[in-house]
N, C-alpha and C positions, 0 to 999 in steps of 0.2 A: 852512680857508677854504671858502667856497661855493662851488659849482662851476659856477651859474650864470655867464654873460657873455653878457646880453644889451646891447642897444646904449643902452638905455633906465638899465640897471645904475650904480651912482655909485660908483666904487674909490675907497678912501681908504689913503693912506699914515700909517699912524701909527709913535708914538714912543712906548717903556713905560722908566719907569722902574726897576729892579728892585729887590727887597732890598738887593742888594751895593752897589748906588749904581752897577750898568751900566747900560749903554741897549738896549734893543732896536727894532729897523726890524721895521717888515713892513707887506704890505698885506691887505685884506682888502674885504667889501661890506658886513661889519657889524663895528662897532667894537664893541657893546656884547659882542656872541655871543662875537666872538673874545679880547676881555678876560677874559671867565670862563675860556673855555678856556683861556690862558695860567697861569691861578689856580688850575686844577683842579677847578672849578663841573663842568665839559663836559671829556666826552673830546675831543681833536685838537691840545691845547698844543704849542708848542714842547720840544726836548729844550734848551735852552737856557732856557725861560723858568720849565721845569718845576723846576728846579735853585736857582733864584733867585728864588723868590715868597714874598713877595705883591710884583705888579707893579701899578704906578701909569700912566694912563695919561698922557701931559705933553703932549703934540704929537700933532695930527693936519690930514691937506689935503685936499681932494675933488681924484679926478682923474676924467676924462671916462673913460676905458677902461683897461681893464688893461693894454696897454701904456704909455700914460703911467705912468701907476701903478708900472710894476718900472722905469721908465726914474729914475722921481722916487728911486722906493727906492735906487737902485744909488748915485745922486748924495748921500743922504745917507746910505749906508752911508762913502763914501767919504772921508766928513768926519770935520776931531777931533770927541772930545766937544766941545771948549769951541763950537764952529761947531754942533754939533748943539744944545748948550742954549741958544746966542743965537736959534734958534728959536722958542722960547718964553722 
């Protein structure tokens, strides 16, 4: 992820779908950058997303700051799949 966080910065909480038909959470400040890396394009994937690719992205939110952002993530980590793909 970028390590910028400035105030100005727009966090997004997205959703990947994976090979295996998992889901994965995460946030990040670029969707597109952090998709390749998941895919193996860019080093920094996930050891989770690395394992399970090619990922799809399916879901994403704008949040104002990184805190919202891991607040949002935690809230849909903590849901079923079925609650995560009525999402989208």
């Amino acid at each position: 992820m970028d390590s910028l966080n400035s105030s100005d910065q727009a966090w997004y909480v997205y959703l990947l779908r994976c090979a295996d038909n998992s889901l994965y959470c995460g946030i990040t400040t670029n969707i597109e950058k952090r998709l390749r890396q998941h895919n193996g394009e860019l080093t920094g994937g996930a050891k989770y997303t690395k394992a399970r690719k090619p990922c799809q992205l399916v879901y994403s939110e704008k949040s104002e700051t990184r805190s919202s952002a891991s607040k949002r993530e935690y809230e849909i980590k903590q849901m079923s799949k079925t609650a995560k793909e009525a999402l989208f």
